[in-house]
Each structure stands twice: as C-alpha cells, then as structure tokens.
C-alpha positions in Angstrom: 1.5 25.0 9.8 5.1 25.7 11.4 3.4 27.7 13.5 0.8 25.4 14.9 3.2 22.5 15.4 5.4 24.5 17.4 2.5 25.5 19.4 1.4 21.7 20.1 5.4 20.7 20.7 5.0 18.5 17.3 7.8 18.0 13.8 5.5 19.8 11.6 5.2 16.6 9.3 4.1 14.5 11.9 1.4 17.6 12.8 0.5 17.5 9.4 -0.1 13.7 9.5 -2.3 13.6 12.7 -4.5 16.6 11.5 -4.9 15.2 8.0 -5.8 12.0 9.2 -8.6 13.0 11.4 -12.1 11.7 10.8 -13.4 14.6 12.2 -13.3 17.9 11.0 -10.8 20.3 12.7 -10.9 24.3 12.4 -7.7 26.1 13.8 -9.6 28.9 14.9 -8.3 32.9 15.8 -9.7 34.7 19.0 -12.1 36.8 16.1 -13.7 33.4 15.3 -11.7 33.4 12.0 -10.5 29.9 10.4 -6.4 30.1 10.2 -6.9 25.8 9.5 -8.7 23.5 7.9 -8.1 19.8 8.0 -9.6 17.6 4.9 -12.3 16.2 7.1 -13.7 19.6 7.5 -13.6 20.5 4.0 -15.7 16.9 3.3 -17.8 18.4 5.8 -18.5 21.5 4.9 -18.4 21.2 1.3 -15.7 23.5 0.7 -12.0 22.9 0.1 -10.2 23.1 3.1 -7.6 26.0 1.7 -11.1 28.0 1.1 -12.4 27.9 4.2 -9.1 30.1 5.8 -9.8 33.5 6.3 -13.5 33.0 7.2 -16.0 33.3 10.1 -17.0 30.1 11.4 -20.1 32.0 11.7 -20.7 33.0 8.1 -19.8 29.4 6.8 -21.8 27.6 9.6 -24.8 29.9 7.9 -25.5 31.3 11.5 -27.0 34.6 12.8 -25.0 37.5 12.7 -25.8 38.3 16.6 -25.3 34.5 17.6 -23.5 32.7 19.9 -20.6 31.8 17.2 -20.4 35.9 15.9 -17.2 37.5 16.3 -15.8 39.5 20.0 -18.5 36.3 21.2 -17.5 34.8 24.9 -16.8 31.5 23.4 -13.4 32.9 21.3 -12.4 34.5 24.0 -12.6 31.7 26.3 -11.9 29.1 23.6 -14.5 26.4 25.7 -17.8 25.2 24.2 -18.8 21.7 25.5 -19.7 19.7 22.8 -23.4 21.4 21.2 -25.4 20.6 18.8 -25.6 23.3 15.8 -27.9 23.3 13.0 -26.0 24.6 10.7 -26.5 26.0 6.8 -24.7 26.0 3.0 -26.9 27.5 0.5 -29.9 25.6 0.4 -28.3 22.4 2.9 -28.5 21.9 6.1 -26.3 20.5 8.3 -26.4 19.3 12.3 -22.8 19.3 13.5 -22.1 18.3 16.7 -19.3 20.9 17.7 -17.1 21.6 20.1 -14.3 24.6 20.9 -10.8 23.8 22.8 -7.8 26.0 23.4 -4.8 25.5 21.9 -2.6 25.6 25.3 -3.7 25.9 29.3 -1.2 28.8 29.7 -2.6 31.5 27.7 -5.4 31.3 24.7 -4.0 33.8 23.0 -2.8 31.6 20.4 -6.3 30.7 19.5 -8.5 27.3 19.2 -9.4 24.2 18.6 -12.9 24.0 17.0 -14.2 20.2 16.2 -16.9 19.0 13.5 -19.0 16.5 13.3 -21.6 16.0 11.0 -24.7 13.9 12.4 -27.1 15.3 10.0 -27.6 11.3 8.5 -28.6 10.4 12.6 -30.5 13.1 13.1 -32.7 12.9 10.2 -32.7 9.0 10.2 -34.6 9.4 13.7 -37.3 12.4 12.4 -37.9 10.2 9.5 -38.6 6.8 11.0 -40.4 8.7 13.7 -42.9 9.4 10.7 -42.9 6.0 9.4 -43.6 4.1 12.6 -46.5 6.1 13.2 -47.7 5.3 10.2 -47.3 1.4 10.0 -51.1 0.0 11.6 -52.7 3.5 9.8 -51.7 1.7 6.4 -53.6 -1.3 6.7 -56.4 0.3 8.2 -57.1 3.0 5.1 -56.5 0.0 3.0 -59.4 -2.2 4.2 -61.5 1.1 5.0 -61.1 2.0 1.0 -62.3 -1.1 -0.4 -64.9 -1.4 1.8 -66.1 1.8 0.6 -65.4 1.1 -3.2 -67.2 -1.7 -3.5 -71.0 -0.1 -2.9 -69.9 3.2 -4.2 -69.7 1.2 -8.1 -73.3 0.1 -6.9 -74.6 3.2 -6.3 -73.2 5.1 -9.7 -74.7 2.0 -11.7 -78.1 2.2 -10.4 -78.4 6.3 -11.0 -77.1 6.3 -14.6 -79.6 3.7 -14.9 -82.4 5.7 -13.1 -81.2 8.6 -15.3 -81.2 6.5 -18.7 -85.2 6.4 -18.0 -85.5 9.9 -17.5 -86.3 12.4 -20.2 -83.7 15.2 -20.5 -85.6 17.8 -19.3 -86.6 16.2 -16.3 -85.8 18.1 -13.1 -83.9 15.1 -11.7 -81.5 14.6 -14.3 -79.7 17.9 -13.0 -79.8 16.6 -9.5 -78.5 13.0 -10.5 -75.5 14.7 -12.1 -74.9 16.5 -8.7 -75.4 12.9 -7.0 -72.4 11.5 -9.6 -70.2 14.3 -9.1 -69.9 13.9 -5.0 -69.8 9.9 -5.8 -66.8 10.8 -7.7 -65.3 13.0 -5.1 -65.3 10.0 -2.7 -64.1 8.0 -5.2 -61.2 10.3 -5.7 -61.1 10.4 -2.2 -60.5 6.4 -1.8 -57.8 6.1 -4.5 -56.1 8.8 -2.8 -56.4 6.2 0.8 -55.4 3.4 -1.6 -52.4 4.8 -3.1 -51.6 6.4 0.8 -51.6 2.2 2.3 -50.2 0.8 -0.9 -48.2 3.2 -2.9 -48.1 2.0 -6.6 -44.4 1.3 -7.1 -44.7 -0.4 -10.6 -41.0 -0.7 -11.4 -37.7 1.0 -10.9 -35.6 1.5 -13.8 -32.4 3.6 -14.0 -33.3 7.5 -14.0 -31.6 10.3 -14.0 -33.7 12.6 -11.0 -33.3 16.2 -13.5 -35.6 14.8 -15.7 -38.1 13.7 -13.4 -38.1 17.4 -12.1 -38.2 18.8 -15.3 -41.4 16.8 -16.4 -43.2 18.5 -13.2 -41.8 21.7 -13.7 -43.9 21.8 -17.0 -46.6 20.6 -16.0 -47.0 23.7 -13.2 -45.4 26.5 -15.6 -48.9 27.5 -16.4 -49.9 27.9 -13.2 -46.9 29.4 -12.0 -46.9 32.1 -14.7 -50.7 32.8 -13.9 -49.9 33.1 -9.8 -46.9 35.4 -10.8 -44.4 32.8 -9.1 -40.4 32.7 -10.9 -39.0 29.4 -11.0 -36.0 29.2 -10.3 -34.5 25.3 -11.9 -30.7 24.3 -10.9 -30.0 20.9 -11.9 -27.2 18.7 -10.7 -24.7 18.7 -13.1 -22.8 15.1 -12.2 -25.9 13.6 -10.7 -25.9 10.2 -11.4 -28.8 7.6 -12.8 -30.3 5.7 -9.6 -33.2 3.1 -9.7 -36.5 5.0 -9.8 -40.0 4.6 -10.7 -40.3 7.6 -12.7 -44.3 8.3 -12.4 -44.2 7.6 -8.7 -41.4 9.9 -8.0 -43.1 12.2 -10.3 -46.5 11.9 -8.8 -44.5 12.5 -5.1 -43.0 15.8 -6.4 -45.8 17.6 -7.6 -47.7 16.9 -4.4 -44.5 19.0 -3.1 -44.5 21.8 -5.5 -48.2 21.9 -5.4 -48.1 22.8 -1.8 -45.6 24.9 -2.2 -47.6 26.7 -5.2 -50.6 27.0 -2.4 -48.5 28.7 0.1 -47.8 31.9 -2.2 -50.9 33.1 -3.8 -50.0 36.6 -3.6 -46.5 35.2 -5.8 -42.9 34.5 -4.6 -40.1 32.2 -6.0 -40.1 28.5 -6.7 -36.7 27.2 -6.3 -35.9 23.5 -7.2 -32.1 22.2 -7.0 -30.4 18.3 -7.5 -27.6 17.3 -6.2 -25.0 14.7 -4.6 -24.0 14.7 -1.1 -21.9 12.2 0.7 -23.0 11.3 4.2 -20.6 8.6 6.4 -22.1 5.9 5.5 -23.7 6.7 2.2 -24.3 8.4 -1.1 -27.1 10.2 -2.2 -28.8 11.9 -5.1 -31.0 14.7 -3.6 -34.1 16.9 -4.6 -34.5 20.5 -2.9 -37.5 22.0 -3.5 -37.9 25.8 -1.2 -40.6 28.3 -1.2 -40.6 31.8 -0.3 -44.5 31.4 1.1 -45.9 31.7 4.6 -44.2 29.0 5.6 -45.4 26.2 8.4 -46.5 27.1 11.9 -44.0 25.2 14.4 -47.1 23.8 16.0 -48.4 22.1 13.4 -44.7 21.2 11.9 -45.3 17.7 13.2 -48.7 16.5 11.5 -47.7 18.0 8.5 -47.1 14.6 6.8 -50.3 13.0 8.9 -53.0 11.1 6.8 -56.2 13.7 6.4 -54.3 16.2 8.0 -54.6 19.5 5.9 -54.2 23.5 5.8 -56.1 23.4 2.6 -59.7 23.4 4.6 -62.4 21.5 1.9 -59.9 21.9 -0.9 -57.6 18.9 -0.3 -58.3 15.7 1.3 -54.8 15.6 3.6 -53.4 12.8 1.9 -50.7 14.5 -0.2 -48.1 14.1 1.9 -48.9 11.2 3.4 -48.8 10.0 -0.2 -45.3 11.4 -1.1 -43.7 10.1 2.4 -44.3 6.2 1.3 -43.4 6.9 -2.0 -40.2 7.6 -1.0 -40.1 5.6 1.6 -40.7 2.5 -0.9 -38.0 3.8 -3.0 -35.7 3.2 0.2 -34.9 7.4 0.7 -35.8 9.9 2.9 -37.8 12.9 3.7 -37.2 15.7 5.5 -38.8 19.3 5.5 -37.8 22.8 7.5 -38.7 26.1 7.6 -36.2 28.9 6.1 -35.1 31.3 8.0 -35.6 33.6 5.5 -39.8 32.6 4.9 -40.9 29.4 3.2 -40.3 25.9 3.5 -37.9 23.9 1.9 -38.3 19.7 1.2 -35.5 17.6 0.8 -36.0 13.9 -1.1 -32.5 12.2 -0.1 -32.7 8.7 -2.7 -29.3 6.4 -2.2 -27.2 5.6 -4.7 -26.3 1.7 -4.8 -23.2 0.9 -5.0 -22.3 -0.2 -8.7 -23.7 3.5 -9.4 -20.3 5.0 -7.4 -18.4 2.5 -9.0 
C-alpha cells in the first residue's frame, strides 16, 4: 500500500481512505495482468474477499478465455489503456457484465503497472433483456385469453354429445374405438387451452413465506425417475443462508419443472443436471436465486430470442411451446426475473432472480 501511495504522491492513510471508499471496484494491476490490489468494492463485486483476489489473473477471475483479450503478455498490460468495454464476465455458475476500464498508474513510464476499474451493470443489462420479453408479450396475453375460452366453451359441447352417442352404442361396436380416439384429441386441445389459460393468466393463488430449497427439492423428486432412466447425474447445491421470501410454492414449482424438463429433453444421450440457490446483492437490491445448467446441445444463437415465445417450440408435435411462455409470467407475477445463456462449456443455464423485501434483510 506504501508503495502505491508513493506512486500517486498520496500519505498512505489518506490512499487508503480514497481507495476504500470507492463505489466502484478498483484492481491495482501488474504489467502480467496480475492483481497486486483490491479495493472492497471489487471484492463486493466479484464475490471474493479483496485480500484473495491478489496474486491472480484478471483473466482467470473475470472467467475469460485463456487466448483473450485480458490473457497475460496481452497489448492492453502493456499499454495499460482500455476505453471503457463491456465484459461478460463469469464466477462458477454467475455471470457477470462489468463495464471495465484499464489506466496507467503514471504518464511517465507504465512500468509501475495499472489501474483497472469495475463496474457491475449485470442488474441494467438484464433488466432491459427481461422487459424486452415482457413487452412483447403484453397484447399476446389477452389475446390467448379470449381465444381459449372461446374454444372451451364448444369443446365441453362436443365431449358431452359423444359419451352420450357412445352410452347408446353396444361395446363391440366399431365406433366405440373411434369415439375414444375422438375424446382423446378433444382432450389434447383441452390440454392445449389450459396451457393458453395459465400462459395469459398465470394462477398465482397466494404467496406465503418459502424457503426456494425446498421448492427445488420437491421437483427434483419428481424427475429422479426419469433422470436415472435417461442416465443424467444430478448434481443439487442448495443455498446454505438463503432466506424465506414470499412465494407461491405450486406456481414456482410448476415454473421450474418446465425448466428442468427442457433441460431433461436436451440430453437424451445423458449428461449432468446441475441445480444451485443462492443470494446475490445487486446495487440496488437483494436476491434469492435458482440456477439450473445443462450439459445438452444447448440453444442455437438464432433462435436464442424466441425461445420464451408463446407456441414457439424445438420439441416438433411433442410440446405445445407454451412452457416457457408459462414460466416467464410466473415469475414475472412473483415480481423476479428471468434470464437464460448458453455455457461455454455446452448447455444452457436459467437463472430465476426472486427479490427479497426488505423486512427479510432485516
């Protein structure tokens, strides 16, 4: 710290104060790309205690390529100048977009290192890919709403008169087999409008204080069959201070398994289901989080942005496209957010992002 003050002409307590009372975080960076520094703010930032982060690659705890832009003997620590960029960065299974930028420490020589700035903008920058989503959906709502019940209505109609017609056949008749075929589409559609129900007016009965572990937990069992008989491991790692939010458990439920489900889909030939809760203070808020990451085929980039649009599917005749659809206004009822990438690595990973009110900090 000595060091650094005498570098910037400063009493090292007074360098001490202005660094540690940054709101942004600030890396004191060597011409390798190695952290010498770490203010508080960074630490908040990147998750790690500040007096951890010394000694390694911005690189390796940005969660960037090895070959990138940020790797060591790289032109920007040798030149200590990057304008201020836009870096989706990774910690474990976390993203972050930073907004960084790189500064020498003197004009005179940059041999003494840099300056390297962070600031997380990951709450902005998913705020605007989320509502993107939701105002695209606001006149589609009302529409499926009026289109189901208009379709419900003569669909009862219909299934009354054939079990009637069948009640005055004999049983070996050859119609009674083809009236049963008749009920079973007639209940596809109505699965079908239920689904475009519960899409326009998601069923949010009431929200009662819930704990988000056991929510995934109740899912998890009901897929372990499944998962054993597809050869996929599950991989559970609950939050272990996650705190009780307000929730309406079978909605929430109900908006997970259309998650995992897809997720199941994408690895017939097997792979690893890996579900995580957490905490995670943004700026302005607090959240309790859901992870859920696949090691499947993962989701072409040109489809990326339909992926949550109503009867859009990958499934072809085996799913009606409404999953999603369903699972983005639950959560959106329950005030949080959805996001989705693909892994570098292969798969996808969800994040539900659920706020924690205030009297459950205090």
């Amino acid at each position: 710290m000595a060091k650094v003050a005498a570098t910037l002409n400063l009493e090292p307590e007074v360098a001490l104060k202005c660094l540690t009372g940054l709101d942004v975080g600030l890396l004191l960076v060597g011409s390798g790309g190695e952290v010498r520094y770490a203010n508080p703010r960074a630490g908040e930032v990147l998750e790690v205690k500040p007096d951890d982060l010394v000694g390694q690659s911005v690189c390796d705890l940005l969660g960037l390529a090895a070959d990138g832009p940020l790797s060591a003997g790289e032109k920007v620590w040798k030149d200590f100048s990057l304008p201020p960029t836009q870096i989706l960065g990774q910690r474990g299974e976390k993203e972050l977009t930073l907004q960084c930028r790189v500064l020498p420490l003197g004009k005179g020589s940059r041999s003494e290192g840099g300056v390297m700035l962070l600031e997380d903008v990951s709450e902005s920058a998913e705020e605007r890919e989320f509502q993107r989503n939701i105002d695209r959906f606001s006149s589609i709502g009302n529409l499926s709403a009026v289109f189901a019940h208009e379709i419900r209505n003569p669909l009862t109609g219909i299934r009354t008169t054939i079990q009637f017609v069948q009640t005055k056949l004999p049983d070996d008749a050859p119609l009674v087999e083809d009236l049963d075929d008749v009920i079973k589409e007639l209940d596809r559609i109505e699965q079908f409008t239920t689904d475009l129900l519960q899409f326009a007016r998601p069923k949010i009965s009431e929200l009662r204080q819930t704990n988000v572990n056991e929510v995934v937990e109740k899912v998890l069992g009901h897929v372990a069959l499944r998962c054993s008989e597809m050869d996929i491991q599950v991989k559970w790692e609950p939050g272990a201070d996650v705190p009780e939010i307000p929730l309406d458990f079978d909605a929430l439920r109900q908006a997970l398994l259309n998650i995992v489900l897809n997720a199941l889909d994408a690895m017939p030939e097997g792979g690893l289901l890996r579900v995580t809760s957490s905490t995670r203070r943004y700026r302005t808020r607090r959240a309790v989080e859901i992870a859920v990451a696949d090691t499947g085929t993962g989701i072409p980039e040109e489809v990326i942005e339909k992926i949550y649009d109503p009867f859009f599917t990958t499934r072809g005749a085996g799913g009606t496209g409404l999953g999603l659809s369903i699972t983005l206004q639950i959560v959106k009822e329950h005030g949080g957010r959805i996001y989705l990438r693909n892994r570098p690595q292969g798969g996808v990973i969800f994040r539900l992002s659920f706020p924690v009110p205030e009297e459950s900090e205090a």
